[in-house]
C-alpha positions, 0 to 999 in steps of 0.5 A, spaced: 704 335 053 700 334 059 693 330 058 687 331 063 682 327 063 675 328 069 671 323 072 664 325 072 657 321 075 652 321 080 653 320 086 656 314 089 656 310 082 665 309 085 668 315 081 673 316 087 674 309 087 677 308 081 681 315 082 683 312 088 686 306 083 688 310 079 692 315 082 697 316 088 693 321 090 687 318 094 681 322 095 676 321 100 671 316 099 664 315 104 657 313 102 653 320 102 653 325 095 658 331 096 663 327 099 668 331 094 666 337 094 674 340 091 676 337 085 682 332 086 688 332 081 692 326 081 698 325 077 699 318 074 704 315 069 702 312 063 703 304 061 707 303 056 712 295 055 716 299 050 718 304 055 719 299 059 724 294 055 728 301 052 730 301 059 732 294 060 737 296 053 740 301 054 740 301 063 739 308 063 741 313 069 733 315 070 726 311 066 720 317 065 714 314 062 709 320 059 703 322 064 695 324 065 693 328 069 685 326 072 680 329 076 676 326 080 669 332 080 663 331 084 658 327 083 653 332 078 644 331 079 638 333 076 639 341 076 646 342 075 645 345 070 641 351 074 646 350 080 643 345 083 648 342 088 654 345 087 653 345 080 655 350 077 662 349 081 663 342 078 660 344 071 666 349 070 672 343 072 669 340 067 671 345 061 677 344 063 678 338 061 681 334 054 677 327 056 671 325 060 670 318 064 664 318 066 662 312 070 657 308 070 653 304 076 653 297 074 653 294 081 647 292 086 649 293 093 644 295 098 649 298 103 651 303 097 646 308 097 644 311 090 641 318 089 635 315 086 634 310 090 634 304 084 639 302 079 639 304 072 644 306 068 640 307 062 637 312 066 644 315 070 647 316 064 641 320 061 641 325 067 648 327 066 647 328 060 642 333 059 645 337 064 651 337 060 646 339 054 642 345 058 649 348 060 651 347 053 646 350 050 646 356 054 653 358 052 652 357 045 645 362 045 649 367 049 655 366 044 650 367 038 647 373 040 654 377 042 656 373 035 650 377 032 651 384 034 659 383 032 657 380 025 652 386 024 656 392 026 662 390 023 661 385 018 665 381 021 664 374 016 669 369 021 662 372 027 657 370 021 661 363 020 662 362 026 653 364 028 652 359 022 656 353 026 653 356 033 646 355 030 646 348 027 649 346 034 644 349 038 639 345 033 643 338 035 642 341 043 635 341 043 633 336 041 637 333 046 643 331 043 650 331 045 654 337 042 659 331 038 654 328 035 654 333 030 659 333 024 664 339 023 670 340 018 676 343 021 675 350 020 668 350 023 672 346 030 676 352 031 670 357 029 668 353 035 674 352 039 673 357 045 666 355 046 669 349 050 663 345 050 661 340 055 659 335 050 663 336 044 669 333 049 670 325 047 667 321 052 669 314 055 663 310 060 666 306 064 661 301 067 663 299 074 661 294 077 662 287 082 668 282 082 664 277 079 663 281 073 669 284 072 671 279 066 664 279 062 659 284 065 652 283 067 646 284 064 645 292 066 653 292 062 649 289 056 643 294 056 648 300 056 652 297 051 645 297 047 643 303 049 650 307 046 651 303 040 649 309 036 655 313 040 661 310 037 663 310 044 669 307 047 666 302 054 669 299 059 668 294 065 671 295 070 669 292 077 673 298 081 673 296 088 677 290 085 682 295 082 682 299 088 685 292 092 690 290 086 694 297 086 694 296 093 699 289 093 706 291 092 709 286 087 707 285 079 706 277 081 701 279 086 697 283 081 698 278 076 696 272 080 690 276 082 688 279 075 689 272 073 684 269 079 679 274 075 679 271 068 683 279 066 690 279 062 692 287 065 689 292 069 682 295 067 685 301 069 691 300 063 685 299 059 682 306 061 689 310 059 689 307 052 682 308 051 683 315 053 688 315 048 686 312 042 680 317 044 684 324 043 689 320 037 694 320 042 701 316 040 707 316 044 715 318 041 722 315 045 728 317 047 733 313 049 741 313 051 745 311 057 742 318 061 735 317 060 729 312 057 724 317 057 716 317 053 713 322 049 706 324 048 704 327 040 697 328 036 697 323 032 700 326 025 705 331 026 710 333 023 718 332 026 719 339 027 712 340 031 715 332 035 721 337 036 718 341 040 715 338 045 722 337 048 723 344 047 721 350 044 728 351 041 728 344 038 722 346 033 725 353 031 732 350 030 729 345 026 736 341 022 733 334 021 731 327 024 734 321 026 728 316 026 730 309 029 723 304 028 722 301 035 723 294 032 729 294 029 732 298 036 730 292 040 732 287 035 739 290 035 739 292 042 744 298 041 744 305 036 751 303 034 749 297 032 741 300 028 747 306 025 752 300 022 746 296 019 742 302 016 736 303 020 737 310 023 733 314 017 735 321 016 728 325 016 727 332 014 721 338 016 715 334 013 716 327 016 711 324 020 712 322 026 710 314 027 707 311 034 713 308 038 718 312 034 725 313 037 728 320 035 734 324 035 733 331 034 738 336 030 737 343 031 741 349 031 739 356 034 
């Protein structure tokens, strides 16, 4: 399953930057607002040392990590919401994707303009968010009155479930609070699915800041984090421009050297794809032989039919069984035969669930 994740922020906060660090695909860079006007997609692999060591096992033919999409969107301002600076434009990216990165500007730098003319990012992150709110709003009013007329004309009782989540959610809006704020079961989340809400998508806020603050942060990083405790957000610091040299050095002991000159055990940007995954409560599945070591996306707590299908549509309708391998005990016995002789392979039926760092083998008859 693919997973898309978009930058969002101010102009010139370093959203480019860091996708630039992320991604092979390098989007353009310059000191004035705009300066990415079409979104730019780069497709980057997944980190992940157990894919990793599978292949040093079993020396496959080919070793395929599981990959995020991210989207570098241009930098939003006061009045996107009715258009202003290409708003609406940036506004529809948005609703396209699983994930927000929002960065932050933690840094001074007088050679950086900012859109505002001073350094705030309490106040950064406000603005963004009440041009999201607005455009949130303005869908959830207008899904409410054609949800009216349906409920009325046709009795329609999934149109008046469905105006009765709208309308809660319309008081959360208003009183300029995020759309994830508000607590819905499962079946009012897909009452609202195609709402496709703005500010209902999980949020990670990346604070960008110095090289001399890339371990700790500073003092703006600590008045965000103050201000966000309520949120149940995952936060970030990252110094960007940093990351930026340290993808550009050609070997591993080059950028171990330098994240260690940094005070940092891994790459902050690591760091972002996993917190980009615990948000979404993704995990990954193996499969491995001598063809191919290869990684697997799942949402956390499915089922071994529905893991199936990820492969192939085939796999889940043919459903026989699973062969589940745990991750431990194949890198531990180094080889299936030898995991099949000691009895760790366990056999698993239609209602398993499927664990994090699971090596399956499916069955399947079509």
């Amino acid at each position: 399953m693919a997973l898309r994740c978009g930058i969002v922020g101010l102009p010139n906060v370093g959203k480019s930057t860091l996708f630039n660090c992320l991604s092979n695909a390098k989007a353009q860079s310059a000191n004035f607002p705009f300066c990415t006007i079409e979104p730019n997609l780069g497709v980057i692999t997944v980190p992940d040392k157990r894919l990793i060591r599978l292949a040093e096992i079993d020396n496959p033919k080919k070793v395929i990590p599981t990959t995020i999409e991210i989207v570098d969107i241009a930098g939003l301002v006061k009045g996107a919401s009715k258009g202003e600076g290409l708003g609406n434009q940036f506004l529809a990216n948005i609703r396209e994707v699983d994930a927000i990165i929002h960065v932050i500007r933690c840094f001074e730098n007088d050679n950086i303009i900012h859109v505002d003319g001073s350094i705030n990012p309490i106040r950064d992150k406000e603005v963004i968010d009440i041009e999201l709110q607005l455009k949130d709003l303005e869908t959830v009013e207008s899904r409410i009155a054609k949800l009216q007329k349906q409920a009325k004309v046709g009795n329609d009782r999934v149109a008046k479930k469905t105006v009765a989540v709208a309308e809660r959610l319309r008081n959360v809006l208003v009183t300029g609070q995020s759309a994830r704020t508000l607590v819905l079961t499962e079946d009012e989340e897909e009452l609202i699915h195609d709402f496709f809400l703005l500010t209902r998508k999980p949020v990670v806020y990346v604070c960008n800041v110095d090289e001399a603050s890339a371990a700790k942060g500073n003092s703006l990083t600590d008045a965000f984090r103050e201000s966000v405790k309520d949120e149940n957000a995952e936060i970030l610091i990252i110094a960007a421009a940093t990351e930026a040299d340290i993808a550009e050095l050609e070997s591993y002991e080059e950028k171990q050297l330098f994240l260690e000159d940094l005070g940092l055990d891994e790459p902050g940007v690591n760091k972002l794809i996993h917190a980009a995954y615990h948000l979404l409560k993704l995990q990954t599945y193996f499969t491995t032989g001598a063809d191919e070591s290869r990684a697997w996306t799942f949402v956390k707590g499915i089922k071994a039919p529905k893991a199936a299908g990820i492969i192939h549509s085939d796999f889940e309708k043919g459903f026989i069984r699973a062969e589940v391998i745990k991750y431990n005990d194949y890198v531990t016995l180094e080889s299936e035969s030898a995991c099949r002789e000691l009895g760790k392979i366990a056999i698993e039926g239609k209602e398993y669930v499927v664990q994090d760092g699971d090596i399956m083998h499916f069955r399947f008859n079509v």
